[in-house]
Backbone as JSON Lines, residues from 0, in Angstrom:
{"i":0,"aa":"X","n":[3.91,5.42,-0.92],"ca":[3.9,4.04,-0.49],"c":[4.28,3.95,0.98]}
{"i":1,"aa":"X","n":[5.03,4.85,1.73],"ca":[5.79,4.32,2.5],"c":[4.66,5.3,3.53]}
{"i":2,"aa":"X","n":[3.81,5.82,3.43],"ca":[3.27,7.07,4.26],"c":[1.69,6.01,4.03]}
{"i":3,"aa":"X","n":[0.97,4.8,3.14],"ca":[0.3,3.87,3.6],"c":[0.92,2.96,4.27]}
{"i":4,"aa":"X","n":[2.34,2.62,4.12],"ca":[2.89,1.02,5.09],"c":[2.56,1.5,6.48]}
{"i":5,"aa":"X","n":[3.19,2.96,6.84],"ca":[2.8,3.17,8.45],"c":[1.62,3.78,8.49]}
{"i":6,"aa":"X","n":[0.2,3.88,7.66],"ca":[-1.07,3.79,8.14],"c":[-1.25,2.8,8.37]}
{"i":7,"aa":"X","n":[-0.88,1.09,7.47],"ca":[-1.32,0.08,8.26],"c":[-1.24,-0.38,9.38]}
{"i":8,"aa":"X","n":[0.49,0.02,9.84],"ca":[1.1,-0.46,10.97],"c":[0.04,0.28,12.1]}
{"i":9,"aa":"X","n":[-0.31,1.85,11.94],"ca":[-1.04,2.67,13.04],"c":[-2.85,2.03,12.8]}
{"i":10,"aa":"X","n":[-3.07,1.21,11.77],"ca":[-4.15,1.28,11.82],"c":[-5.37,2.3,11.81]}
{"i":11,"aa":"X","n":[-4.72,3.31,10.31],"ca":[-5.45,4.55,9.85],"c":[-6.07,4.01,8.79]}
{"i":12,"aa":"X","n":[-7.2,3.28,8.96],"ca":[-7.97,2.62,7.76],"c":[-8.67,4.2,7.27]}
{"i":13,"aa":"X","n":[-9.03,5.4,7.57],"ca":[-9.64,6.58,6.81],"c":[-8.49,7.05,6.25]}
{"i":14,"aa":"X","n":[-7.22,6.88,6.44],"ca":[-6.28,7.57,5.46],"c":[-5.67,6.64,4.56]}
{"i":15,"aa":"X","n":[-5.76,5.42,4.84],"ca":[-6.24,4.32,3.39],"c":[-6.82,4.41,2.4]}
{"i":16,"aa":"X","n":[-7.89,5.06,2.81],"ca":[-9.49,4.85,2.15],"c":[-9.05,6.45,1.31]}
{"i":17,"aa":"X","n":[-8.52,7.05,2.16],"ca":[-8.24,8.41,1.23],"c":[-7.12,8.73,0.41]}
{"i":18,"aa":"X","n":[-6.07,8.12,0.29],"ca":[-4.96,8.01,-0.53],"c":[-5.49,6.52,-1.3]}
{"i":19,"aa":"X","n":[-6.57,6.23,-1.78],"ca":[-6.69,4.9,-2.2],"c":[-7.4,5.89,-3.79]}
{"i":20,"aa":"X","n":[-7.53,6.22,-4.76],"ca":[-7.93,6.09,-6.16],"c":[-9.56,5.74,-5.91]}
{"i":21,"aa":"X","n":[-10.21,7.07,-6.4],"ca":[-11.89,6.38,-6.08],"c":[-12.22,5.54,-7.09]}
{"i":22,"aa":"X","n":[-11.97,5.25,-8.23],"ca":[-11.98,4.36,-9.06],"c":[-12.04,3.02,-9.1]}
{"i":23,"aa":"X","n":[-11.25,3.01,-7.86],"ca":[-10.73,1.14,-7.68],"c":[-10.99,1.18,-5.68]}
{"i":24,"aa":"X","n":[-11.38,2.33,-5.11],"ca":[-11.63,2.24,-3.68],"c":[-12.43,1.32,-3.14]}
{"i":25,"aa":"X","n":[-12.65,0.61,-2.2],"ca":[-13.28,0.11,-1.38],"c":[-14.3,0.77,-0.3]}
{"i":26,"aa":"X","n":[-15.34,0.4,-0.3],"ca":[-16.17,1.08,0.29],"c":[-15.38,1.1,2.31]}
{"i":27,"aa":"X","n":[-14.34,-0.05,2.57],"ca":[-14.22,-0.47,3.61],"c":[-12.67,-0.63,3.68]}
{"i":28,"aa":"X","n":[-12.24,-0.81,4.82],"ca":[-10.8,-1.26,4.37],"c":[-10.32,-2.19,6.28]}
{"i":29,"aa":"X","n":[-10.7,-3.33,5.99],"ca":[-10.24,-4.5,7.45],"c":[-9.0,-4.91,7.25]}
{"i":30,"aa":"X","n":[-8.53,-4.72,8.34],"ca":[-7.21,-4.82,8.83],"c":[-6.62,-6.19,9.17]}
{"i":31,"aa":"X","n":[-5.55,-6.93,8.88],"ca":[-5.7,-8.09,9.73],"c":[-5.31,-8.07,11.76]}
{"i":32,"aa":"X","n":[-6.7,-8.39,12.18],"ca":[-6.07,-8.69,13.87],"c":[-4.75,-9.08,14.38]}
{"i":33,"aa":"X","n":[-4.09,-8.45,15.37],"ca":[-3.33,-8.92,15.5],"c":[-1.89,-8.81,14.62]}
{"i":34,"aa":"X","n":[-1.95,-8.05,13.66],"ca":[-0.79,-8.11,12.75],"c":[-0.06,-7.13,13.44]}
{"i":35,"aa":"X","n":[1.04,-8.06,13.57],"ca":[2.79,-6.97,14.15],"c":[3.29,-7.22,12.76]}
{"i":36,"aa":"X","n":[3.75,-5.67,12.19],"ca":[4.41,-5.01,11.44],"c":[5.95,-4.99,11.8]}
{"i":37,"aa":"X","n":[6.74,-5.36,10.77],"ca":[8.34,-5.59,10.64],"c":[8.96,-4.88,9.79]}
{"i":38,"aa":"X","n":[8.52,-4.67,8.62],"ca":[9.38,-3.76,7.65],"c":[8.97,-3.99,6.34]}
{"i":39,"aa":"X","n":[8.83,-2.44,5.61],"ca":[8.68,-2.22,4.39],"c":[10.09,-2.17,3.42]}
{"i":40,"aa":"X","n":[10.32,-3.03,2.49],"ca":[10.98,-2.52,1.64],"c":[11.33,-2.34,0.16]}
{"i":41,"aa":"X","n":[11.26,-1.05,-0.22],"ca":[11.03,-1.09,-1.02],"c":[11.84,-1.38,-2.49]}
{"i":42,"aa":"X","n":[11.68,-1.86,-3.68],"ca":[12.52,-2.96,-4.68],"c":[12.72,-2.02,-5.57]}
{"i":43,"aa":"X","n":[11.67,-1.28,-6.14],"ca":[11.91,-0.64,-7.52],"c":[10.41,0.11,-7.39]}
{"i":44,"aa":"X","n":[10.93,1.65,-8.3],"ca":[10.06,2.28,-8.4],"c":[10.11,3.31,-9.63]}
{"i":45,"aa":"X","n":[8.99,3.48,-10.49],"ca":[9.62,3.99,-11.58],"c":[8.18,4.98,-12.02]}
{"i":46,"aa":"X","n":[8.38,5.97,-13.18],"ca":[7.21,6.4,-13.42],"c":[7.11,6.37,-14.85]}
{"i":47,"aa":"X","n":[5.66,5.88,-15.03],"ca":[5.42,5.2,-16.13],"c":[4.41,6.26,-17.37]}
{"i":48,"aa":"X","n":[4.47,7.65,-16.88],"ca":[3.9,8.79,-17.37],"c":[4.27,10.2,-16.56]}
{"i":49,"aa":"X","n":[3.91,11.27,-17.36],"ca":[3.68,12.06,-16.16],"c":[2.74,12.11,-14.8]}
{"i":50,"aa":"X","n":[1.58,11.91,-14.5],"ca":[1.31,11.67,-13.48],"c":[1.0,9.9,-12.73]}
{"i":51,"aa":"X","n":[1.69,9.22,-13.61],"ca":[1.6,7.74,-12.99],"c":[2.82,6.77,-12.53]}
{"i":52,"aa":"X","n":[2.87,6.25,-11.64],"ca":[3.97,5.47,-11.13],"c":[4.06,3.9,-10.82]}
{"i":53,"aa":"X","n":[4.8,3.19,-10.69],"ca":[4.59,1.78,-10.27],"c":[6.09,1.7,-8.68]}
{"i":54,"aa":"X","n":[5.6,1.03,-7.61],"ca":[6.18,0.89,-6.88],"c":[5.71,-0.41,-6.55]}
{"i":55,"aa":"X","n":[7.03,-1.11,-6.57],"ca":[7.85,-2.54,-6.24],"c":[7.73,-2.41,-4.54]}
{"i":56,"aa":"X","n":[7.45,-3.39,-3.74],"ca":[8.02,-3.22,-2.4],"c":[7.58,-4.7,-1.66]}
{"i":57,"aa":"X","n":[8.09,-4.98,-0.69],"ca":[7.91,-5.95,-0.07],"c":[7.47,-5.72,1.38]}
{"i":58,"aa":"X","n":[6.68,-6.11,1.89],"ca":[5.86,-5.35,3.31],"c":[6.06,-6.9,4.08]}
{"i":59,"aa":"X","n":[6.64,-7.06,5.72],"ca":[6.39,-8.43,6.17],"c":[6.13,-7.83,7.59]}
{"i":60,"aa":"X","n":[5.24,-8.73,7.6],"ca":[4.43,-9.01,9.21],"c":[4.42,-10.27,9.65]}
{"i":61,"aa":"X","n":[3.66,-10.34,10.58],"ca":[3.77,-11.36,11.59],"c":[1.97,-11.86,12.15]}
{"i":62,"aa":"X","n":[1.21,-12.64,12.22],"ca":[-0.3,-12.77,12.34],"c":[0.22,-14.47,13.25]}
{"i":63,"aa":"X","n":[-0.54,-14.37,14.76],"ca":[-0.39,-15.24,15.21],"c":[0.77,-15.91,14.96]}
{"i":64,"aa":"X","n":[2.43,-15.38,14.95],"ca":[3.16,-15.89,14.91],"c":[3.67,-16.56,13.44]}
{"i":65,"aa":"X","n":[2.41,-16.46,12.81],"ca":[3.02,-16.54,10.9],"c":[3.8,-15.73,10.27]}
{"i":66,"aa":"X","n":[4.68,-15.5,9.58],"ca":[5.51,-14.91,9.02],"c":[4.88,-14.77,7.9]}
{"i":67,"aa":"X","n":[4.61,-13.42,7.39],"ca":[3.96,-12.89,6.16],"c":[4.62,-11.85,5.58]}
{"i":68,"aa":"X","n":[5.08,-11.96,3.96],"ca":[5.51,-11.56,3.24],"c":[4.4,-10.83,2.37]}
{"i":69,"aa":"X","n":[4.38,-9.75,2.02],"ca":[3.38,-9.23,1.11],"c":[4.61,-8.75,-0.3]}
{"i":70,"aa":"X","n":[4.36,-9.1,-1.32],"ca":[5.34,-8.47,-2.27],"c":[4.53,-8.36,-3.68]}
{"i":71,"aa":"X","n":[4.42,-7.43,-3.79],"ca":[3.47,-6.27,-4.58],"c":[3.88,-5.29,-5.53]}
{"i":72,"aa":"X","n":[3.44,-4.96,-6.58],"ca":[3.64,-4.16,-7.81],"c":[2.87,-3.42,-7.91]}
{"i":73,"aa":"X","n":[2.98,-2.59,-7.21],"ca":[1.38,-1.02,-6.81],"c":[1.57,-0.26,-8.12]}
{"i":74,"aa":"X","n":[0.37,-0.04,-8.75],"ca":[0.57,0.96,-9.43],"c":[-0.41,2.73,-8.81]}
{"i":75,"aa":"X","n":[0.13,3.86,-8.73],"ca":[-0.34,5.33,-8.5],"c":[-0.39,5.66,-9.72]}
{"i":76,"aa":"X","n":[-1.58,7.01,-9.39],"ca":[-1.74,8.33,-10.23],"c":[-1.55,9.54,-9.23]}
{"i":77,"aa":"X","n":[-1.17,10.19,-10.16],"ca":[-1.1,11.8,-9.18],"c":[-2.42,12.47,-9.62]}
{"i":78,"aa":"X","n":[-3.0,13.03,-8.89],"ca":[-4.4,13.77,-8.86],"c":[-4.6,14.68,-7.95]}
{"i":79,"aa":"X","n":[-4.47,16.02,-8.49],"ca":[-4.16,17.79,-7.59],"c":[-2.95,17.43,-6.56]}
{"i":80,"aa":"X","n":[-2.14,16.92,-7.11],"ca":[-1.27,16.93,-6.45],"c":[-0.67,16.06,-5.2]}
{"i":81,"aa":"X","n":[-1.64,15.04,-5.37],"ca":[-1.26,13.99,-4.46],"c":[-1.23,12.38,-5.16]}
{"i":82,"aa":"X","n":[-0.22,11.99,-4.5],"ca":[-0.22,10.04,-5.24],"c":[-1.28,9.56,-4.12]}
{"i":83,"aa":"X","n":[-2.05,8.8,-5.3],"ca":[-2.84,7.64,-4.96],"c":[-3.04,6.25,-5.46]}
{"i":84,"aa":"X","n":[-3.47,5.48,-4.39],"ca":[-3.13,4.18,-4.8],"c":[-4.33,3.58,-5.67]}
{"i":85,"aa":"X","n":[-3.99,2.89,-6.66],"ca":[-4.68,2.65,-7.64],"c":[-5.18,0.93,-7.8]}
{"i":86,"aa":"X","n":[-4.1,0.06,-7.53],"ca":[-4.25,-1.32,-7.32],"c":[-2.75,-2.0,-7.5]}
{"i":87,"aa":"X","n":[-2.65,-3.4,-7.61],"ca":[-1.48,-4.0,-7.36],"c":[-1.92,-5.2,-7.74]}
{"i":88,"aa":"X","n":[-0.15,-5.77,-8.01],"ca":[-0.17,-7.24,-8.47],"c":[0.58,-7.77,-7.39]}
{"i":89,"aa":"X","n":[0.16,-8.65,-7.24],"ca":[0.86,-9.77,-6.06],"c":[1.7,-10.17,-6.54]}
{"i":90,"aa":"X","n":[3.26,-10.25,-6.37],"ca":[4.54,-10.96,-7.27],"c":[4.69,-12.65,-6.67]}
């Protein structure tokens, strides 16, 4: 989780796209303009099998001076050895 918060912040949409679950991937991945990045943090994280996890976290930025809260219930799988992101609930 915390190795996509600072791809968004760097704006590594191919290492998005590659820690993203081809299952549920996006052919694309747009960024919002302009977004200044403030801090990830994360709430709870637990694993819900052997290779599957759910991570709690709260991500806030800033877009034209809006204050944006992202707070999210990601769920991963591990696959050869790496977590990938699978999808999420908006809390």
């Amino acid at each position: 989780m915390r190795s996509r918060y600072s791809a968004f912040v760097l704006g590594l949409t191919e290492y998005l796209l590659l820690t993203w679950h081809p299952s549920t991937r996006p052919e694309s991945v747009e960024l919002e303009p302009g977004a200044h990045w403030l801090g990830l943090e994360i709430k709870d994280h637990r694993l819900t099998g052997a290779d599957r996890a759910e991570v709690t976290f709260v991500a806030r930025f800033r877009v034209a001076g809006r204050a944006v809260r992202q707070h999210e219930n990601s769920r991963f799988v591990r696959e050869g050895g790496y977590w990938l992101y699978v999808d999420g609930d908006v809390c």
